[in-house]
ZAVEX-45360 format. One line per field, with one value per residue (C-alpha): residue number from 1; x, y, z. Coordinates in steps of 0.1 Angstrom, whole numbers, plus 2048, in hexadecimal, padded with zeros to 3 digits. Layout:
n = (NUM,...)
u = (X,...)
v = (Y,...)
w = (Z,...)
This chain:
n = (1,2,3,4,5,6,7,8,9,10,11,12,13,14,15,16,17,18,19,20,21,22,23,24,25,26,27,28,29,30,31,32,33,34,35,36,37,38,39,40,41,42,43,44,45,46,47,48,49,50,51,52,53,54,55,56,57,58,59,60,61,62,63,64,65,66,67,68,69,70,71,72,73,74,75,76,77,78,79,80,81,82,83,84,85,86,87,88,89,90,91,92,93,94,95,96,97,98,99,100,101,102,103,104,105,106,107,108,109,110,111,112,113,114,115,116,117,118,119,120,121,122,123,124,125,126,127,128,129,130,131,132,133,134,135,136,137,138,139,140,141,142,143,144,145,146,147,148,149,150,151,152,153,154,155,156,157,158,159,160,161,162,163,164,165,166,167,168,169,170,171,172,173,174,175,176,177,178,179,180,181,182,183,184,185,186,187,188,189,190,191,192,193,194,195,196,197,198,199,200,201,202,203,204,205,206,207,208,209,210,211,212,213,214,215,216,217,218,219,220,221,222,223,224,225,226,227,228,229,230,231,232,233,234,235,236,237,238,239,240,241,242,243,244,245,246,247,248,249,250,251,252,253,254,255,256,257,258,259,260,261,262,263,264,265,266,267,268,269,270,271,272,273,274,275,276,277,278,279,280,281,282,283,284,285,286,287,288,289,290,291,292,293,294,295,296,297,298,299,300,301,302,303,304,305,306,307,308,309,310,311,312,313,314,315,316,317,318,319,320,321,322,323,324,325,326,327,328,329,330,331,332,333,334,335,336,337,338,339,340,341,342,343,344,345,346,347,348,349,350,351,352,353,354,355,356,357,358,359,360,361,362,363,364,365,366,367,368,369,370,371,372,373,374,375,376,377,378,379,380,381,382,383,384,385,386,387,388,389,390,391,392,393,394,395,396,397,398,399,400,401,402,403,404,405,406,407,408,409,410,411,412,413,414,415,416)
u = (D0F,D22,D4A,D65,D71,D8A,DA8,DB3,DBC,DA4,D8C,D79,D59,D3F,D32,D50,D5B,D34,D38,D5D,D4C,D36,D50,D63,D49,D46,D6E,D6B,D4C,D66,D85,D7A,D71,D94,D97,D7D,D82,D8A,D6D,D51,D61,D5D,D3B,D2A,D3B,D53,D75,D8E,D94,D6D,D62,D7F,D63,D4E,D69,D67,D42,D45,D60,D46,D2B,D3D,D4D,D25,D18,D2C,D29,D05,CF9,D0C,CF7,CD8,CDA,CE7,CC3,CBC,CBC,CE4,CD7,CBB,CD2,CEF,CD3,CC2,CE8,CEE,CCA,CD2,CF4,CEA,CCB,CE9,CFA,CD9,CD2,CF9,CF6,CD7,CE3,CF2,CF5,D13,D00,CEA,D05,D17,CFB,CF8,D1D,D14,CF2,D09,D24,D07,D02,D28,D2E,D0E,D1B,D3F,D36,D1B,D2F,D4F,D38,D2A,D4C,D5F,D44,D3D,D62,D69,D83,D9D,D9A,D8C,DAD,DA9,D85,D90,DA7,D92,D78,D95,D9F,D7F,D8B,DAB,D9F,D8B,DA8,DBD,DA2,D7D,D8F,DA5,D86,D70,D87,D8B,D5F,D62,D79,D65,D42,D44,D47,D27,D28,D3D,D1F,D05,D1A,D1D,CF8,CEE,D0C,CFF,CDE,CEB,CFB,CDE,CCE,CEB,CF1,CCA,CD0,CF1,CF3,CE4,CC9,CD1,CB3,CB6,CDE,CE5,CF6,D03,CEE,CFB,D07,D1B,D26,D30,D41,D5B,D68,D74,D9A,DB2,DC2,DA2,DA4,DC9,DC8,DAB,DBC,DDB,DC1,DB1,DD4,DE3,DC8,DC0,DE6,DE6,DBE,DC6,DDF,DD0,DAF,DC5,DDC,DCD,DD8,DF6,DFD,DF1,DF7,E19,E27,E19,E0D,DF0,DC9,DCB,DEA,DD7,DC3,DE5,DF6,DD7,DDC,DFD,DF1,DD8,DEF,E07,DEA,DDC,DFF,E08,DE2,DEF,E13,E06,DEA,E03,E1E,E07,DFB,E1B,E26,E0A,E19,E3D,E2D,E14,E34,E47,E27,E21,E48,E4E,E28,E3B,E57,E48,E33,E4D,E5F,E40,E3E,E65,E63,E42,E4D,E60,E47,E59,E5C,E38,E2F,E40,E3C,E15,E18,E2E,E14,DFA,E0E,E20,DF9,DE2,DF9,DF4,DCB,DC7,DDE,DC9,DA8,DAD,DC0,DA1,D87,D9B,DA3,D7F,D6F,D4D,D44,D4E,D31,D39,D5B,D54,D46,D5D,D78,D68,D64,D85,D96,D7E,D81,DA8,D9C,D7E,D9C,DBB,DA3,D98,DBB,DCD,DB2,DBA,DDD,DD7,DCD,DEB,E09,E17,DFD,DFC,E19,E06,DEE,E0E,E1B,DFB,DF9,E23,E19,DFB,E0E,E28,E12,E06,E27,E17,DF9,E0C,E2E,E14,E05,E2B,E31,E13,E1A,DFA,DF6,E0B,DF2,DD8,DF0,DEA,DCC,DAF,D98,D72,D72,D8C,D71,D66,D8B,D92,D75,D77,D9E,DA4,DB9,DD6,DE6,E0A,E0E,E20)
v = (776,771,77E,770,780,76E,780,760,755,73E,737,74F,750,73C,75B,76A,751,754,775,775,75E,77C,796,77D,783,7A4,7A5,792,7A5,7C5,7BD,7A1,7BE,7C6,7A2,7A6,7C8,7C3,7AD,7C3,7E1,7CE,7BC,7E0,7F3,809,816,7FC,81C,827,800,806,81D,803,7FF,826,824,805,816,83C,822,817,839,847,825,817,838,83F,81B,817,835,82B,809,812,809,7EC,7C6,7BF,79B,7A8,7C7,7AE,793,7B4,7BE,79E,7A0,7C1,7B4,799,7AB,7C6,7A8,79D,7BC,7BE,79B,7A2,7C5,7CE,7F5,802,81D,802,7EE,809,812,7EB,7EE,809,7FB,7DF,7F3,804,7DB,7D5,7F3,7E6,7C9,7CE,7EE,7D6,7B2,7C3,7CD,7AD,79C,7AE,7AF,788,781,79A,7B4,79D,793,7B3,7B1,78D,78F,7AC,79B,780,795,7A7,784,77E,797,78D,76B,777,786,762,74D,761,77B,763,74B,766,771,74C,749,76A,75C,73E,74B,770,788,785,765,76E,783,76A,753,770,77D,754,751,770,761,747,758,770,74A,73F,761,761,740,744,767,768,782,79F,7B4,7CD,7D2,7F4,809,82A,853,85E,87A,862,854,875,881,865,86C,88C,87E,885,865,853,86C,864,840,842,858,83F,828,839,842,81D,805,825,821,7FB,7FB,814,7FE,7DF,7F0,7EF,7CF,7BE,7D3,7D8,7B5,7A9,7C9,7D6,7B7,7A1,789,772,774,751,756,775,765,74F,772,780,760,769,78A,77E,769,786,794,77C,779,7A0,79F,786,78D,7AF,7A8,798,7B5,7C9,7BC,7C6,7E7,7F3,812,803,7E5,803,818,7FD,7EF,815,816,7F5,7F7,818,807,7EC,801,81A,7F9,7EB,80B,809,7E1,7D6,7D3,7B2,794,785,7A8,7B2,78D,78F,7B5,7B3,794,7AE,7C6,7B3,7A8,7CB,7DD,7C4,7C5,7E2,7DC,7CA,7E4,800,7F1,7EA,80B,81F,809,80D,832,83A,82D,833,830,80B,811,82B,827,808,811,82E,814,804,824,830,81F,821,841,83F,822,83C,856,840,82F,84B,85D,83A,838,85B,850,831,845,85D,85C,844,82E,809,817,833,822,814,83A,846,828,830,854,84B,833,84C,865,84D,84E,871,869,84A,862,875,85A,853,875,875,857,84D,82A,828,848,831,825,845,84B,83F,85F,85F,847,82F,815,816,816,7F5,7E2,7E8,7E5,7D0,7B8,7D2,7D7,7EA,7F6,80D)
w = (86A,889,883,896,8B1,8BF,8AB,8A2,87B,871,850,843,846,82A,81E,817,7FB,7E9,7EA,7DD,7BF,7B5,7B4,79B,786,78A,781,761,754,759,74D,730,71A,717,705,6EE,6DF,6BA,6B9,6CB,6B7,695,69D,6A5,68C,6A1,6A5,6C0,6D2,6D2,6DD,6FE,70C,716,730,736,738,753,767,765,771,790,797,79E,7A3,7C5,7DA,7D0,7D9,7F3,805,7EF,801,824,835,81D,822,81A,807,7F3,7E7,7E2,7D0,7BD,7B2,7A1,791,77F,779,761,752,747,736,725,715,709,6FD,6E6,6DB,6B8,6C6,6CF,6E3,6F2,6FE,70E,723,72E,737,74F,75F,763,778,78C,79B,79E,7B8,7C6,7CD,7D7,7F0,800,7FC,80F,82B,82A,828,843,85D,856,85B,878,882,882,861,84D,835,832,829,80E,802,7FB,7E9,7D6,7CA,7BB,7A3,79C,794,77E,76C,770,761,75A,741,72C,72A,721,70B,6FA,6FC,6E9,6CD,6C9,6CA,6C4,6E1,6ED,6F7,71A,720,71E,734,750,74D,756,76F,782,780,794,7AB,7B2,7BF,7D3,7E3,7EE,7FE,80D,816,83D,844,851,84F,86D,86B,87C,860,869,85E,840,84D,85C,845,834,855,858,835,83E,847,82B,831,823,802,7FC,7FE,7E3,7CA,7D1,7C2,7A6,799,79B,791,777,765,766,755,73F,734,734,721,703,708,6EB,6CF,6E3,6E1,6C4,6AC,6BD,6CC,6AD,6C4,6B4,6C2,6C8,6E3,6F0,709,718,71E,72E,745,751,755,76F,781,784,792,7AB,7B7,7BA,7D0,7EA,7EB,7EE,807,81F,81C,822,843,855,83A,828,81B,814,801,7EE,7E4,7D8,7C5,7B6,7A7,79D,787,779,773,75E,74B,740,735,724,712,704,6FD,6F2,6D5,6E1,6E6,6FD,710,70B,71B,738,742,73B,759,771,766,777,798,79E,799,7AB,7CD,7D7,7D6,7FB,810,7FD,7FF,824,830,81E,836,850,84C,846,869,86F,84C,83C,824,811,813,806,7E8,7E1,7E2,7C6,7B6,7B7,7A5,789,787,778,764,757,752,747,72B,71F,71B,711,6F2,6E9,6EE,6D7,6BB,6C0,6AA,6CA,6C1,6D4,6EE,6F8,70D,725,726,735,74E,753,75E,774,786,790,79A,7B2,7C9,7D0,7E5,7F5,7FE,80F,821,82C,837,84B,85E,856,85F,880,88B,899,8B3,8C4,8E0,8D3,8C4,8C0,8A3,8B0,8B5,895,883,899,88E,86B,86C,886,86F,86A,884,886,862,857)
């Protein structure tokens, strides 16, 4: 894989768009549970708020799963982990698929998540040394809008399978469309069997700038309010909003295009002021949540916040995903995967508290009143960030790891 070097914009690299495809699946698989709650939770003879733990359970499994394998895999083949990861990946939907335990399934969702950080703390590394410094962002960017395709299209339509065949018919089609592209990542994917990865001490070392830690709590406290909120969006919808099941999966539509645009107005904000386009993105998410809380009751209101929800949450994702790589140096890898981690972690959290929320006496609004209160806490972190300076501080003398910052963030250049 030969990056580009030239600093010049250009098109990204082959590679970047297969592996983009596989984090759209990934995506789906994570978020179309939300869809299909009232049906899993009725099939396998459980509570609505008991079946939203198979979101819990995926989010646990990529909290421990992306910065384990992401030092479990360091020395390994990047294709055969990413081709292994896809592997496991549909063998977790399999054993969902055939499963009438609730138990059973839950443990598939997290074997499941254990390939997802896999692949996304490998597939960035992949991505961004294929593309080249001077288009990290672009190439995580691209990768991040593998997922939020998969909220435009793969969760509505998995959502629409599950109405029409029963819920586990989205996770037949994923287990065979990870199958797939298990084949077509072994045969696009270029060898790159002795690629000089960094000690893990390392790895370890590099993570010791507080700059790194804030930007991921910024991240598990965002993505955590606006999952926590979208775990429980379809008896939000349907039961508070009164909203029909048929409509659900059109309003889980415009949620995805809120968020695919939020992701690239975001991404190209955030090139030139990451932290300004992150605050903004932080109180305006508050913002709509706090109203979503007050006027679900409205259709018309729910439908249109829901969509605001998804393009104020999602735009902050490519200045944060980047600014952590970047931040981190010397360790991409693990970085990487706790990237993918973080986040998860306030999805694992804000799930869990909006299903005991759910069953409170605020019922279907208390979900949007714990995403309302994450948000906010996020402008903590990210006013820290500000005071700091932080992203203007690499344009002093370069230290021992400026090397290392530059190539892995060579594509943001004056932020701040």
């Amino acid at each position: 894989m030969s990056p580009t070097t030239d600093g010049k914009p250009g098109k990204l690299p082959f590679v970047v768009w297969v592996l983009s495809a596989g984090t759209f699946l990934m995506g789906t698989t994570e978020f179309v549970v939300a869809g299909l709650l009232p049906e899993i939770a009725d099939d396998l003879h459980v509570s609505v708020s008991h079946a939203g733990l198979l979101i819990t359970a995926f989010a646990a499994g990529m909290i421990v799963g992306a910065p384990t394998m992401a030092i479990a895999t360091l020395h390994l083949p990047r294709r055969s982990t990413l081709v292994l990861a896809l592997v496991v990946f549909a063998l977790g939907h399999l054993i969902a698929a055939l499963s009438s335990s609730f138990a059973l399934v839950l443990a598939a969702r997290v074997v499941t998540a254990l390939a997802t950080g896999t692949f996304w703390c490998v597939g960035a590394i992949v991505a961004t040394t294929a593309a080249g410094p001077a288009a990290t962002s672009r190439a995580l960017g691209m990768l991040l809008g593998g997922l939020t395709v998969a909220t435009v299209a793969g969760v509505p339509l998995g959502a629409w399978l599950g109405q029409l065949s029963g819920w586990r018919g989205p996770f037949w089609v994923l287990a065979a469309l990870s199958a797939g592209a298990a084949a077509v990542i072994g045969r696009f994917i270029p060898a790159d069997e002795r690629h000089e990865a960094p000690s893990v001490r390392a790895e370890f070392a590099a993570l010791l700038d507080v700059r790194v830690w804030l930007t991921l709590s910024s991240m598990t406290l965002l993505m955590g309010g606006v999952l926590a909120t979208y775990t429980y969006i379809s008896p939000l919808l349907t039961e508070r909003a009164g909203i029909s099941a048929g409509a659900l999966p059109m309003v889980l539509t415009g949620y995805g295009l809120g968020a695919l645009l939020g992701t690239t107005v975001g991404g190209r904000l955030g090139d030139r002021r990451p932290l300004a386009t992150l605050i903004t993105a932080a109180a305006t998410t508050t913002l709509v949540l706090l109203l979503l809380t007050l006027l679900s009751s409205n259709p018309v209101a729910a439908v249109v916040l829901v969509t605001l929800m998804g393009m104020t949450g999602f735009a902050a994702n490519p200045a944060l995903g980047a600014l952590a790589l970047r931040f981190a140096g010397s360790a991409p890898t693990l970085a990487s995967g706790l990237s993918g981690a973080a986040p998860n972690v306030g999805i694992a959290i804000g799930s869990w508290t909006a299903g005991i929320a759910l069953t409170s006496p605020l019922q279907q609004a208390g979900p949007p009143l714990v995403g309302t209160v994450a948000a906010a806490l996020t402008l903590v972190p990210l006013t820290a960030l500000a005071l700091m300076r932080a992203t203007r501080s690499q344009t002093s003398p370069p230290q021992p790891r400026a090397s290392a910052d530059q190539s892995v963030g060579g594509g943001l250049r004056d932020l701040g």
